[in-house]
Every structure is written in structure tokens, then in C-alpha cells.
VODO-678439 format. One record per residue (C-alpha): x, z, y; residue in three letters. Coordinates in nm, 3 decimals. Layout:
N
(node (X,Z,Y),ALA)
...
***
This chain:
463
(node (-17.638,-10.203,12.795),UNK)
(node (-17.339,-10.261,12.951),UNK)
(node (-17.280,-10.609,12.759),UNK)
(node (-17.618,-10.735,12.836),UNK)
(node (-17.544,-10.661,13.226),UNK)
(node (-17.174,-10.845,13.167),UNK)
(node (-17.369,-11.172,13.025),UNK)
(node (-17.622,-11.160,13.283),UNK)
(node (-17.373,-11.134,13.545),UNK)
(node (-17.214,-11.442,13.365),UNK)
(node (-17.524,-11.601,13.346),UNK)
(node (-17.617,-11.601,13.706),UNK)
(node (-17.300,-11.740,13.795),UNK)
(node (-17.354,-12.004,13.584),UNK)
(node (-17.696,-12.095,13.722),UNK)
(node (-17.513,-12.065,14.068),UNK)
(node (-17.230,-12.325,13.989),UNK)
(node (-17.468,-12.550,13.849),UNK)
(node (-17.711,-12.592,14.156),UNK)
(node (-17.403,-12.623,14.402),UNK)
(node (-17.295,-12.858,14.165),UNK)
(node (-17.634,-13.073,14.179),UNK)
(node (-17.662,-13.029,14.527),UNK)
(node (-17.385,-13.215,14.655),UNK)
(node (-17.417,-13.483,14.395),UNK)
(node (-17.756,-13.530,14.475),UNK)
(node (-17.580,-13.518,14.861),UNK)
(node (-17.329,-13.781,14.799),UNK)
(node (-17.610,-13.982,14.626),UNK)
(node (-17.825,-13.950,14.885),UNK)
(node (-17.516,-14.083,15.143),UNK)
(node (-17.488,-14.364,14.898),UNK)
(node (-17.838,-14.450,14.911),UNK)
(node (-17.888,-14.515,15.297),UNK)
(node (-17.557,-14.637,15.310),UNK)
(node (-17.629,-14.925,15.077),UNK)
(node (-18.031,-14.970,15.158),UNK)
(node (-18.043,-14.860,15.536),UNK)
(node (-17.809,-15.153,15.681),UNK)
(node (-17.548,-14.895,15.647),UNK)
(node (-17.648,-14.620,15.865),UNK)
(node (-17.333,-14.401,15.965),UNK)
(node (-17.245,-14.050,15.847),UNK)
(node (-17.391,-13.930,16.138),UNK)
(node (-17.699,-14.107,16.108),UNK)
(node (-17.743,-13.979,15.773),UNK)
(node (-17.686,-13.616,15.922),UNK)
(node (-17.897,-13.601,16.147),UNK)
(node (-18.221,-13.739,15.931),UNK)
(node (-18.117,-13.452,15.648),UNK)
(node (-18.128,-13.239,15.969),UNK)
(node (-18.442,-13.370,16.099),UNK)
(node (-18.628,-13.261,15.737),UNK)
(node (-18.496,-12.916,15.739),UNK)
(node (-18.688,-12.917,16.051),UNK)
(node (-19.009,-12.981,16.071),UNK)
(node (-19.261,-12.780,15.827),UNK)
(node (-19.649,-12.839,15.732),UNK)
(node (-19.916,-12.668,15.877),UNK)
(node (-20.257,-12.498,15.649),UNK)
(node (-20.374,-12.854,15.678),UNK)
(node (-20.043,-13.022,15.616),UNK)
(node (-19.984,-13.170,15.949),UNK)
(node (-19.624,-13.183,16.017),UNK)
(node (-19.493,-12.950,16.286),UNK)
(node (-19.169,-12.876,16.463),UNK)
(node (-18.975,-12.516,16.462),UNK)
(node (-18.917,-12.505,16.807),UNK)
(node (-18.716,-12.187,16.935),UNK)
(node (-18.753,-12.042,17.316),UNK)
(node (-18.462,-11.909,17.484),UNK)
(node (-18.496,-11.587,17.637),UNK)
(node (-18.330,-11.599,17.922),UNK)
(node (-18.641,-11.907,17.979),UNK)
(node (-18.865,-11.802,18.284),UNK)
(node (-19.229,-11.957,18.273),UNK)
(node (-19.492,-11.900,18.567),UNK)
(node (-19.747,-11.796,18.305),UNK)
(node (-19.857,-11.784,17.952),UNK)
(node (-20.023,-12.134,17.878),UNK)
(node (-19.695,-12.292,18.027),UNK)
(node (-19.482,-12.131,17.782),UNK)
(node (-19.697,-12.262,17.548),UNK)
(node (-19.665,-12.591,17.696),UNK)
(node (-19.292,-12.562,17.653),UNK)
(node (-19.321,-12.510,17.309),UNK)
(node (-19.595,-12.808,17.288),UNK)
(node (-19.370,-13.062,17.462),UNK)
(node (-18.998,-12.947,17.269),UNK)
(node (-19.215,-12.996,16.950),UNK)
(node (-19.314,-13.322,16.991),UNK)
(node (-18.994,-13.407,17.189),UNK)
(node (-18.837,-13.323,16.826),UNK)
(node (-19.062,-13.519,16.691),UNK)
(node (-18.928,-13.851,16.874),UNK)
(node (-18.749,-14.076,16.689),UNK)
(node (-18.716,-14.319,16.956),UNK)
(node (-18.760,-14.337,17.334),UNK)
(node (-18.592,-14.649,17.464),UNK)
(node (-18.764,-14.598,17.831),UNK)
(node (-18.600,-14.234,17.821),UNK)
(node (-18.954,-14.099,17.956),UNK)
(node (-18.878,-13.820,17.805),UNK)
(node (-18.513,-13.746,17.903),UNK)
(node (-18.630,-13.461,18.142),UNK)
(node (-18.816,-13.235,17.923),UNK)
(node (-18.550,-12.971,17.986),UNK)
(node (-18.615,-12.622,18.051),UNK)
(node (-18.908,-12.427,18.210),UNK)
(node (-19.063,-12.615,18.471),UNK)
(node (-19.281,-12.835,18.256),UNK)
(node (-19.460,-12.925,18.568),UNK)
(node (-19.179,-13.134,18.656),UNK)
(node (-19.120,-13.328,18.337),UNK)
(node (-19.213,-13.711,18.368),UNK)
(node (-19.584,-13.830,18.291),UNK)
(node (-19.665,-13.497,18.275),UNK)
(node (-19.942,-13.422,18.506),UNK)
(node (-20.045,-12.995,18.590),UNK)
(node (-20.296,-12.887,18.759),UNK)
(node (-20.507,-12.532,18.867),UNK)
(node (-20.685,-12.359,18.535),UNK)
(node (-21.057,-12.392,18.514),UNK)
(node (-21.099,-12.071,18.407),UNK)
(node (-20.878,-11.965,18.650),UNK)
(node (-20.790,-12.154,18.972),UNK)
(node (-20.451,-11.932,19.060),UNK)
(node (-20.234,-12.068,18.765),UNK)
(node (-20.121,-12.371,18.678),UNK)
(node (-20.129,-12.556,18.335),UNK)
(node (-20.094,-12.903,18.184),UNK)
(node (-20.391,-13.098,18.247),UNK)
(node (-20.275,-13.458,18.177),UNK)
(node (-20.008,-13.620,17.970),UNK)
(node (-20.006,-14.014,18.015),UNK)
(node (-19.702,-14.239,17.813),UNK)
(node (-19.918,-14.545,17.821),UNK)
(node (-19.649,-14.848,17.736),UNK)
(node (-19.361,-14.630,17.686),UNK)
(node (-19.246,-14.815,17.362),UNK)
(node (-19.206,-14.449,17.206),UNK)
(node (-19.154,-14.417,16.805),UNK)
(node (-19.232,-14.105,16.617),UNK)
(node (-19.539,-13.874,16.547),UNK)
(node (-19.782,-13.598,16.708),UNK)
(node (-19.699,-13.268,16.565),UNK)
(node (-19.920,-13.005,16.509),UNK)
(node (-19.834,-12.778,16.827),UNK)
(node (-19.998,-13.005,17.042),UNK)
(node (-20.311,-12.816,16.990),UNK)
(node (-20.127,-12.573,17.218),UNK)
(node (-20.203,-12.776,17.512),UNK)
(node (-20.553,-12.586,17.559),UNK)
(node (-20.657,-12.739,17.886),UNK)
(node (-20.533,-13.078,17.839),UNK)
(node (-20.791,-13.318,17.954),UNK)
(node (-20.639,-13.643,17.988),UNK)
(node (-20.408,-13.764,17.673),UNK)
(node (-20.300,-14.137,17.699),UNK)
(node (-20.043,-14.270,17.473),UNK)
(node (-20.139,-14.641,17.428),UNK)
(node (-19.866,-14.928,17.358),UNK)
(node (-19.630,-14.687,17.165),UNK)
(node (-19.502,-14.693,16.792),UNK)
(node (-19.674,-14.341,16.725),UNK)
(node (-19.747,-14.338,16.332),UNK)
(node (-19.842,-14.101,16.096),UNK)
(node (-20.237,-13.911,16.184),UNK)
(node (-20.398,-13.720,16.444),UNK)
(node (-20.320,-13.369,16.398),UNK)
(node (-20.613,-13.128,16.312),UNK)
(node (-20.496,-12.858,16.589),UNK)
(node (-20.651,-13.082,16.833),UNK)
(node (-20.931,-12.934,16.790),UNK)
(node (-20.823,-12.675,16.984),UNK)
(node (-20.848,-12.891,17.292),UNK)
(node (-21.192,-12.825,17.399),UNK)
(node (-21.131,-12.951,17.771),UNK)
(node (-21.000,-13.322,17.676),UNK)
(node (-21.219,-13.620,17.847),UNK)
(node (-21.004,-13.912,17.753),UNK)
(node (-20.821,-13.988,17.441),UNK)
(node (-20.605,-14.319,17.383),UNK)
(node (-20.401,-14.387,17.135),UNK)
(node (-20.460,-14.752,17.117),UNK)
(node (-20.192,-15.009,17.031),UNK)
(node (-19.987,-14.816,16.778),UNK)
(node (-19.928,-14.728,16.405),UNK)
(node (-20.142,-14.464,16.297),UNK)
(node (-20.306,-14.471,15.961),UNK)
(node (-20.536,-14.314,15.724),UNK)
(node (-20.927,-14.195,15.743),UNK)
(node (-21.120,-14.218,16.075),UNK)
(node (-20.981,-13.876,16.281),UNK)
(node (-21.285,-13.695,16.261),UNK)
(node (-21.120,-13.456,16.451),UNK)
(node (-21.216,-13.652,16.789),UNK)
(node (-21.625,-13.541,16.632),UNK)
(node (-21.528,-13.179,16.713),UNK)
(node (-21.346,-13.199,17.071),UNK)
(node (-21.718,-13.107,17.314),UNK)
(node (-21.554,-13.284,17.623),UNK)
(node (-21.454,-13.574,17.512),UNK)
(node (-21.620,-13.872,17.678),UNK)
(node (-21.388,-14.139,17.614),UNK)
(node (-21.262,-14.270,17.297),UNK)
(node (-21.015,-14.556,17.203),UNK)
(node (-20.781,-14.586,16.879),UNK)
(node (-20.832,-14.969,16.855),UNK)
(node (-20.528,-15.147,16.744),UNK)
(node (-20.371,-14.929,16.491),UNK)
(node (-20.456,-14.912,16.106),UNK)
(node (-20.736,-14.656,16.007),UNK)
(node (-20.938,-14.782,15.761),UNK)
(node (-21.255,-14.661,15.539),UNK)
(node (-21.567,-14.531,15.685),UNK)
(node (-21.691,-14.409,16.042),UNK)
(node (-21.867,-14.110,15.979),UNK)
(node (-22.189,-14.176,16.149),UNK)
(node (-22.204,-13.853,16.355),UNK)
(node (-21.980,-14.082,16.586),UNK)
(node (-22.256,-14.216,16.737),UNK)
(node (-22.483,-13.896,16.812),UNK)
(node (-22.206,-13.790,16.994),UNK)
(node (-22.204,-13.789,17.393),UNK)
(node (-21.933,-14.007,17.448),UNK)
(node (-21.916,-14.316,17.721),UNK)
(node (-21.708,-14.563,17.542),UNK)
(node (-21.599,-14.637,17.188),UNK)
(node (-21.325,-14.860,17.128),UNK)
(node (-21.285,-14.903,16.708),UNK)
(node (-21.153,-15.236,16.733),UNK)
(node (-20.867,-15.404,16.544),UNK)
(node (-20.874,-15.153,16.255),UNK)
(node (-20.925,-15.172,15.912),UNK)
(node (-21.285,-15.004,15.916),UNK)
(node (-21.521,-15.167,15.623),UNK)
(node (-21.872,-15.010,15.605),UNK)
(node (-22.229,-15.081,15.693),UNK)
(node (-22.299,-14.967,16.045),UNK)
(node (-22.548,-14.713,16.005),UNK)
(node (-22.908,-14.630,16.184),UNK)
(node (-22.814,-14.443,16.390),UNK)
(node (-22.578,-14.688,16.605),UNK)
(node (-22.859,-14.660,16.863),UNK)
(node (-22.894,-14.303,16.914),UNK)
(node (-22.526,-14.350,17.150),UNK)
(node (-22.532,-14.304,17.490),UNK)
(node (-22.211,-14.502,17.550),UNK)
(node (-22.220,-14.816,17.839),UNK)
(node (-21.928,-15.004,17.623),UNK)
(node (-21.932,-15.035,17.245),UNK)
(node (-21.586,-15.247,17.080),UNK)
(node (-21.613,-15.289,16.733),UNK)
(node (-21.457,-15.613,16.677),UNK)
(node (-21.204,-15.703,16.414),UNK)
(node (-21.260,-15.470,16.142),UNK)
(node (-21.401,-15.540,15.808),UNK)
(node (-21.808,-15.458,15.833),UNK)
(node (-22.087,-15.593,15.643),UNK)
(node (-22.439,-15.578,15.581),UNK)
(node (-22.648,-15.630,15.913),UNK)
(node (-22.689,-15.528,16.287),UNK)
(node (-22.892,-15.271,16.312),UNK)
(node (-23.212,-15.276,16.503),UNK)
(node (-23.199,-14.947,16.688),UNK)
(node (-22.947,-15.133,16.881),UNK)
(node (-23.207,-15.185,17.099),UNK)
(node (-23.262,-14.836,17.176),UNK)
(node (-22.953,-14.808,17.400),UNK)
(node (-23.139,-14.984,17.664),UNK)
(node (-23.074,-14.720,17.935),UNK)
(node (-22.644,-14.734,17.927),UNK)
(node (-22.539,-15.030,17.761),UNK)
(node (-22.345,-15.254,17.988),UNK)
(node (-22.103,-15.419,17.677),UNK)
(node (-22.101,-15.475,17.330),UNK)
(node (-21.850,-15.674,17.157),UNK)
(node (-21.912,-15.725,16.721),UNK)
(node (-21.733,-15.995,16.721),UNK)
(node (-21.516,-16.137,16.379),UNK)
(node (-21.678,-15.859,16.139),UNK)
(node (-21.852,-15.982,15.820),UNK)
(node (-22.238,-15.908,15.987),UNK)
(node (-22.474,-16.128,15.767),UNK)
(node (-22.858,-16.124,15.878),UNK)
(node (-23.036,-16.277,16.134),UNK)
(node (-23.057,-16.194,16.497),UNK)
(node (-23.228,-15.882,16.540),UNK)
(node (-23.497,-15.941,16.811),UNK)
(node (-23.447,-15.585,16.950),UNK)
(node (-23.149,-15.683,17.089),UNK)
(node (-23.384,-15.850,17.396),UNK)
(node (-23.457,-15.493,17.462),UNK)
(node (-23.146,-15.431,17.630),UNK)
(node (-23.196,-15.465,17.999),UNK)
(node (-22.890,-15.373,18.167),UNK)
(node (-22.640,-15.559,17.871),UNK)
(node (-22.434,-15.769,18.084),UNK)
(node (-22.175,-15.902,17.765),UNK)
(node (-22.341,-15.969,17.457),UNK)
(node (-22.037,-16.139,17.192),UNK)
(node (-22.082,-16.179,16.808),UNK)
(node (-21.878,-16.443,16.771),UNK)
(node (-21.749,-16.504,16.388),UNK)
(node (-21.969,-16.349,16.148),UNK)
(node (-22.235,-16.500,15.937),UNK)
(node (-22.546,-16.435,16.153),UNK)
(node (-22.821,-16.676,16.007),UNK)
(node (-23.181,-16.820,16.093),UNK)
(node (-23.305,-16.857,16.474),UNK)
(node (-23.195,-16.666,16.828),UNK)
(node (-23.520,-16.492,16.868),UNK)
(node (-23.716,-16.545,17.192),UNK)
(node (-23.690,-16.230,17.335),UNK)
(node (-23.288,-16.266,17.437),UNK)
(node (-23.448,-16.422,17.700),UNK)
(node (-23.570,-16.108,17.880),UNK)
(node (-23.174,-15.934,17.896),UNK)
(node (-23.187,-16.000,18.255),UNK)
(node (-22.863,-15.907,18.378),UNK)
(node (-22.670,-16.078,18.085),UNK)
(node (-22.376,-16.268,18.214),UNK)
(node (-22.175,-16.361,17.886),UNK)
(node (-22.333,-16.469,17.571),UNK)
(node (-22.138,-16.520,17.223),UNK)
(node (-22.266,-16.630,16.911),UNK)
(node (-22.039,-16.907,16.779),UNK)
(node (-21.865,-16.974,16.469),UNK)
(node (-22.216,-16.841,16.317),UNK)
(node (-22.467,-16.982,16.079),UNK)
(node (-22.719,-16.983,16.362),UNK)
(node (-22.980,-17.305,16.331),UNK)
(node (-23.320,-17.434,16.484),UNK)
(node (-23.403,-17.444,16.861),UNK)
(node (-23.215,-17.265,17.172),UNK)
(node (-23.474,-17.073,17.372),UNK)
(node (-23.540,-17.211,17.714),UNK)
(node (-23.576,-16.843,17.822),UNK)
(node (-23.209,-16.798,17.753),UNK)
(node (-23.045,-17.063,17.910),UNK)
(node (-23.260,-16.987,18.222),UNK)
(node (-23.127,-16.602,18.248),UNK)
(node (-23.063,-16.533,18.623),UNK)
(node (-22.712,-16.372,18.581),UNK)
(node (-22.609,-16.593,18.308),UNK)
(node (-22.243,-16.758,18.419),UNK)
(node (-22.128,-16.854,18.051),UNK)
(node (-22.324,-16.917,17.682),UNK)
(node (-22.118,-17.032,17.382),UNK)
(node (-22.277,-17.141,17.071),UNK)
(node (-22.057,-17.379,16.932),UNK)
(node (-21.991,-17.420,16.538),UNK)
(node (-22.353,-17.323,16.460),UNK)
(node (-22.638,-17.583,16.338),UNK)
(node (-22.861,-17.553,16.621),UNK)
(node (-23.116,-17.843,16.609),UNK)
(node (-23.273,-17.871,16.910),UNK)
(node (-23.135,-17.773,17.272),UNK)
(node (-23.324,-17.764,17.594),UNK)
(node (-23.204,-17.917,17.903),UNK)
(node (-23.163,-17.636,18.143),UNK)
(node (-22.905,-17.509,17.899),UNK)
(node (-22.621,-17.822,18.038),UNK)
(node (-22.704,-17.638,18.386),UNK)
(node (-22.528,-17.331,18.305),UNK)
(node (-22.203,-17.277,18.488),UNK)
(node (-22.044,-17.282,18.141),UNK)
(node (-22.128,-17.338,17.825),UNK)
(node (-22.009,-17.471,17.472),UNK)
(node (-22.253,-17.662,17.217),UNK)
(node (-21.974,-17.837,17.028),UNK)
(node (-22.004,-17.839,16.663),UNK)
(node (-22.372,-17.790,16.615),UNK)
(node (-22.677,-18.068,16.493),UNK)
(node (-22.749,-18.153,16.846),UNK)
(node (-22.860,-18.502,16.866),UNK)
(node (-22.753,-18.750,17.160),UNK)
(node (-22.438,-18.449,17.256),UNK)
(node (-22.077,-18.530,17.184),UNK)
(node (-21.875,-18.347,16.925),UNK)
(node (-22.168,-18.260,16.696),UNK)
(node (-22.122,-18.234,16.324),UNK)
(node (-22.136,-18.539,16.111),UNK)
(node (-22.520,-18.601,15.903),UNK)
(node (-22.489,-18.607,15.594),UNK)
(node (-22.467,-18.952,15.430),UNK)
(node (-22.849,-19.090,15.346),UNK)
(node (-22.888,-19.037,14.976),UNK)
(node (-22.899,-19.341,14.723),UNK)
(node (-23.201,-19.464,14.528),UNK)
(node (-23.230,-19.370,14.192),UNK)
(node (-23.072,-19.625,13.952),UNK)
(node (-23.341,-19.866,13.761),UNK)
(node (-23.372,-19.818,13.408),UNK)
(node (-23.225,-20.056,13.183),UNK)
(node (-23.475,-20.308,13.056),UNK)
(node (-23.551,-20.269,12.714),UNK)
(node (-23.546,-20.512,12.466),UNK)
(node (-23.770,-20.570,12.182),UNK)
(node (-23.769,-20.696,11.848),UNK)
(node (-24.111,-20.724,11.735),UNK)
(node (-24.295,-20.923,11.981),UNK)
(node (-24.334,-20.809,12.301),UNK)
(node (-24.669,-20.576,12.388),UNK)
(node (-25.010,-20.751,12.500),UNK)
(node (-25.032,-20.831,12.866),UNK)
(node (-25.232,-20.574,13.072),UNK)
(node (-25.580,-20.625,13.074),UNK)
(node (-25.735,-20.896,13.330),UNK)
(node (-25.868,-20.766,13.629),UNK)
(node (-26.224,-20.655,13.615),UNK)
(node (-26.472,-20.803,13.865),UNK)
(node (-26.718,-20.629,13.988),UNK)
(node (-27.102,-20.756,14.093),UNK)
(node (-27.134,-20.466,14.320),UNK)
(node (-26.903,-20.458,14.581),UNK)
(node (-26.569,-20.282,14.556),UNK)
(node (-26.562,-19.897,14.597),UNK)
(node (-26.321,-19.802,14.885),UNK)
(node (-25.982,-19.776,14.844),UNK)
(node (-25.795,-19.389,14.824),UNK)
(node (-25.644,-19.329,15.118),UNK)
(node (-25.292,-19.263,15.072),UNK)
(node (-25.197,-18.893,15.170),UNK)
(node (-24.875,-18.846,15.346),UNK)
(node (-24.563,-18.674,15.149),UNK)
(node (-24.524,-18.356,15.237),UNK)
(node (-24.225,-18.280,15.434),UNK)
(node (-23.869,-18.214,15.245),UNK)
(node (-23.829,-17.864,15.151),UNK)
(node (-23.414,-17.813,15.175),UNK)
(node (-23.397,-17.535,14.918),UNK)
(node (-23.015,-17.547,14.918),UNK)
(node (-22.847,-17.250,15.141),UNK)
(node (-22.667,-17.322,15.466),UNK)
(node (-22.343,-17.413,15.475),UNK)
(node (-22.052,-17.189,15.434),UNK)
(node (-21.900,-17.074,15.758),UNK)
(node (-21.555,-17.278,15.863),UNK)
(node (-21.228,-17.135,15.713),UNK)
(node (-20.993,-17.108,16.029),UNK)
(node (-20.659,-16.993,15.950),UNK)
(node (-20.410,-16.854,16.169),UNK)
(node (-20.509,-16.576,16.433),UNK)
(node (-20.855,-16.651,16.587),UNK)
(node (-20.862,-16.791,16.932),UNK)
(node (-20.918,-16.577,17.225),UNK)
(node (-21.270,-16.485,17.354),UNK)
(node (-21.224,-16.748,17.689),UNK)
(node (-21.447,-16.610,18.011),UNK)
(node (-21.503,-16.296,17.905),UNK)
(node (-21.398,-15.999,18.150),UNK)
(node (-21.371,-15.715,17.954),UNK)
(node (-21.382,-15.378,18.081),UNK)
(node (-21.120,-15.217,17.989),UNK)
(node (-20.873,-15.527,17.796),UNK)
(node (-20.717,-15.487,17.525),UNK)
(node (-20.312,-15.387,17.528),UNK)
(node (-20.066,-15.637,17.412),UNK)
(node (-20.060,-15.598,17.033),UNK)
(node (-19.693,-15.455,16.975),UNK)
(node (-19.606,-15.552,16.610),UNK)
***
């Protein structure tokens, strides 16, 4: 018994020696590594990113978090403040970079007073105070959201746009049942549309354009109560479903992402709040939808660069309060309504790089306008015809060697006068049973949308 114990005791040492051993090879591996692949960080670079992962941990849904520790000699006005604390240390840890120093005052216990910051009486209860806003908007801010954000319970107002945030929306924010507006536009986050905005019963205003989800928007998006939905400059690719008309929103961005298939017709049911819609460079391929006409109060229409096909249906001409119109670099072709063109509110219609045929005169009236690059005859910059087709080549004459046939037969003369001759029926007309051509290849980034006042612009694009 007692030998067993001895070589046991041996044993464990042994294991001991060899992972301390391991370790700090691995260690001086690892100082080799970012030495020779970083640019040469320092040796206190290095310690303080091993330090950095001993840090942070993963939530039940693997979000990444922050052990944050409170001092006790820390006093807070209430509860939800010291909660706030913890909130704002976590995702202070979580900074890699703040070359603004916005956040160089997120010290201590008056989280009131730290900058963009914003507190404000509790709904629930008027006599405390608690963090109702947090606004970094352009603050050029690297790192991530970690999960203790969700303890900002009566945040309403998150903006965060123009920032090098990566990583994903954490899924404690759906513990933030008071938040109206959510931005995180203009910044690195990845991965699977946050469906964690679809649970947040506030929220009213939504915008993660210019960062790099991709896949599918679940289509409970759109039976939500939101006012605006900016998806744009993603990496989205899916058909938009039915359902796009059952939102109430007044402005609808979708541009620059990767859909296909068609727009849908109960886009004409948002007739009541739509102001804007932009669908612009997507890969949309079907004709105009004529329900589109429905949409009364529309004042900017643009689906520029897609592969929209066959006529603009008549009824565009009763969106009377439309004031920009959009549908070049399209496959659009036959005649411009004169209903269009003679819209009341309409300051500026672009149609160029279509094949529009025929285009009525009250349409060079318009304060602006583009027609370049269609099938327009008698306007400058027009496409070229195509060249007239040659006659078929005449057969070779053939060549006999027996004697040549008979001559026809004389002609035959008739006592009786001549019967009438057949009238000759006209051709019928050319049926072009080849497809349209293939939209223009334009490389390089596309062009600016030129007139066009957007609500709410888009943020520089920080890459």
C-alpha cells in the first residue's frame, strides 16, 4: 500500500513538471509567434493580449463577456446604476482602441457623468435616475459589445455608428425592452441577421447598414412595428418575401446587398406610411410591379441597377407626391408613360441605360432628367442600332452535263379575260425571339445616386 502511494506521489509530480514544462514552451512560442507575424509587437503588447483572454469568458449563448469586479468602498445612487457601472467597465474592457479617448472618463461611480452617456428619471419610477441613452456615433472606437450590456435595462437610445465594432450583437439585449433606436451602422460586425433586434417590443428604429451580415432576413422583420429599416450595404442574399408589405415603416433601405427573384407586389400595400424606398443595385429580375402606383404618399422611388424588364406600367403615374424617380441601368423597354413625366411633385426622373423606345415630350420639361443610353430616336447619346442585316448569299449556279432542262412552258392565253390578280398580303411584323440584352458590366464602385436627398444619409464608409 505504501509503495503504490510512493509511485503515485511520484507520478503526480511527474504530470506536474511536465505541464509547467509545456506551458512556458508553448509561452515562449507563443512570444515568438507575434513577435515574428504581428510587426513585432513588444513584450508588453504580448502581455497584455494573454491578459486580455484570461479575461473575458462566454456566456450560455457564447457571447463574450467581461469579469468586471466592483470596489466596495464604490457608492452608487441606486441599484440599476450599479448595474450600469458594471455595464460600462465591461465593455470599457472590451475596447481595444479609442483614439478620440471618449471613453477616458468612465471612472468610478457617477456614471451619469461619463461622456456620451446620457441619464435620465426611471419610467417606472420617476425619483431615480438611470442610463437612458448612450450615443458614440463617429468615435472611431475598435473592439466588441459584451454580453453585460443587457444590464442597461432602460436604455432607449443606443447609437454607435462610424466605429470599428466587430464581432455580433449580443443576445442579452434582449433584455432591453425600453430601446427605440438602435444604430450600429458603419462598422464590422458579421454573421446571421441579429434576430435579436425581432424580440426588443420598443424598438422603432433600426439601422445596421454598412457592416457585413450576410444570409437571410427572417421575414418576421417586416410584421414588426418599426419606422425605418436600414439593411443596406450588407451581404444579405434572399428573395424578399410576401410579406414586405405588411411594414408599417415610412423609409425602407435595402440597397447593396445580394437579392434576387422579384419585387413583391404587396409593396403596394404600404400606401398609408411609405415616404422612401431605395432597392437599388440588388439582383431584382421581373418586371415593374404595377402595385407600386398604389403608393400615394412615396415621395423617392430608386431601383437603379438591377435587371427589371418589360414596360413601366401606367399606373406610376398616379404616385402623386413622387419627387425622385430611379430606374436606370435596367432592362426597362417600350414607351415612357405621359402620366409619369407629368407628376405634379416630380423635380428629377432618371432612366438612362434602359431600351426605352418611345418618349413623350413633356418628359424634356422635367426640372431634371436623364434618357441617355436608351433607343430613343432623334435624342443624343442613344445606343447604337444594330447594323441592317445582309441578304442571303445566291446559290451557286449549277452546271450541267446532260443538256440543259426544257424551257418553261409558254404562257397560256386565255379567250376569257384574265382572272384577277392575288392581292399580295403584307408580312407580318418581325417577331424578335432573341432575349434582351445583358445589362452593362461597370466595374469599379458604382456612381453615386445624384439628386437624391435621403433621409437619413448614409455615414462615410470607414474601411
Amino acid at each position: 500500500m505504501k509503495k503504490i502511494s510512493k509511485l503515485h506521489f511520484h507520478f503526480s509530480l511527474f504530470i506536474i513538471f511536465f505541464f509547467v514544462f509545456i506551458g512556458s514552451s508553448s509561452s515562449s512560442s507563443e512570444e515568438e509567434i507575434y513577435d515574428s507575424s504581428n510587426g513585432g509587437l513588444t513584450d508588453a503588447e504580448v502581455r497584455y493580449i494573454r491578459h486580455r483572454q484570461l479575461l473575458y469568458y462566454r456566456d450560455e449563448f457564447g457571447d463574450r463577456g467581461e469579469n468586471v469586479s466592483v470596489d466596495p468602498s464604490l457608492v452608487f445612487e441606486n441599484p440599476r446604476l450599479k448595474n450600469a457601472y458594471i455595464a460600462l467597465q465591461a465593455w470599457k474592457q472590451a475596447i481595444f482602441s479609442d483614439p478620440s479617448n471618449l471613453t477616458g472618463n468612465w471612472v468610478g461611480s457617477d456614471v451619469c457623468s461619463y461622456k456620451c452617456v446620457f441619464c435620465s428619471p426611471a419610467l417606472d419610477d420617476p425619483t431615480i435616475r438611470t442610463v437612458a441613452g448612450i450615443d458614440l456615433n463617429h468615435g472611431d472606437i475598435a473592439g466588441y459589445l459584451p454580453e453585460e450590456l443587457g444590464l442597461l435595462v432602460d436604455l432607449a437610445l443606443f447609437h454607435i455608428n462610424s466605429n470599428r465594432f466587430c464581432g455580433t450583437v449580443p443576445r442579452k439585449f434582449v433584455k432591453l425592452k425600453l430601446l427605440f433606436e438602435l444604430d450600429l451602422s458603419n462598422n464590422r460586425f458579421a454573421g446571421k441577421f441579429p434576430e435579436v433586434v425581432l424580440r426588443l417590443p420598443s424598438l422603432k428604429f433600426l439601422d445596421i447598414r454598412f457592416n457585413e451580415f450576410e444570409g437571410k432576413i427572417p421575414k418576421e422583420l417586416f410584421d414588426k412595428d418599426l419606422d425605418a429599416i436600414f439593411i443596406n450595404h450588407n451581404r444579405f442574399a434572399f428573395d424578399l418575401p410576401d410579406n414586405l408589405g405588411n411594414s408599417p415603416v415610412s423609409v425602407i433601405v435595402l440597397a447593396n446587398n445580394k437579392f434576387h427573384g422579384c419585387v413583391p407586389a404587396s409593396l403596394g400595400n404600404m400606401s398609408e406610411t411609405l415616404n422612401e424606398v431605395i432597392l437599388m443595385n440588388n439582383g431584382f429580375r421581373s418586371c415593374f410591379p404595377a402595385e407600386i402606383g398604389l403608393l400615394k404618399n412615396l415621395t423617392v422611388l430608386d431601383m437603379s441597377f438591377n435587371e427589371l424588364m418589360g414596360p413601366l406600367p401606367e399606373e406610376v403615374g398616379g404616385m402623386v407626391s413622387l419627387e425622385q424617380f430611379n430606374v436606370a441601368h435596367n432592362m426597362l423597354s417600350g414607351k415612357i408613360p405621359a402620366s409619369i413625366c407629368s407628376l405634379p411633385n416630380l423635380d428629377n426622373f432618371t432612366f438612362s441605360y434602359n431600351f426605352f423606345t418611345g418618349e413623350p415630350p413633356v418628359c424634356l420639361n422635367l426640372p431634371g432628367f436623364n434618357d441617355r443610353r436608351n433607343c430613343l430616336p432623334a435624342r443624343p447619346a442613344q445606343r447604337s442600332p444594330p447594323p441592317p442585316s445582309l441578304p442571303p448569299p445566291s446559290p451557286p449556279p449549277v452546271h450541267y452535263e446532260s443538256p440543259p432542262p426544257p424551257s418553261p412552258l409558254p404562257p397560256i392565253h386565255y379567250h376569257s379575260p384574265p382572272p384577277p390578280p392575288v392581292p399580295c398580303e403584307n408580312p407580318p411584323p418581325p417577331v424578335y425571339g432573341s432575349p434582351p440584352p445583358p445589362a452593362p458590366v461597370y466595374e469599379g464602385p458604382l456612381p453615386p445616386v445624384v439628386g437624391i436627398s435621403y433621409a437619413s444619409p448614409p455615414p462615410p464608409p470607414f474601411y
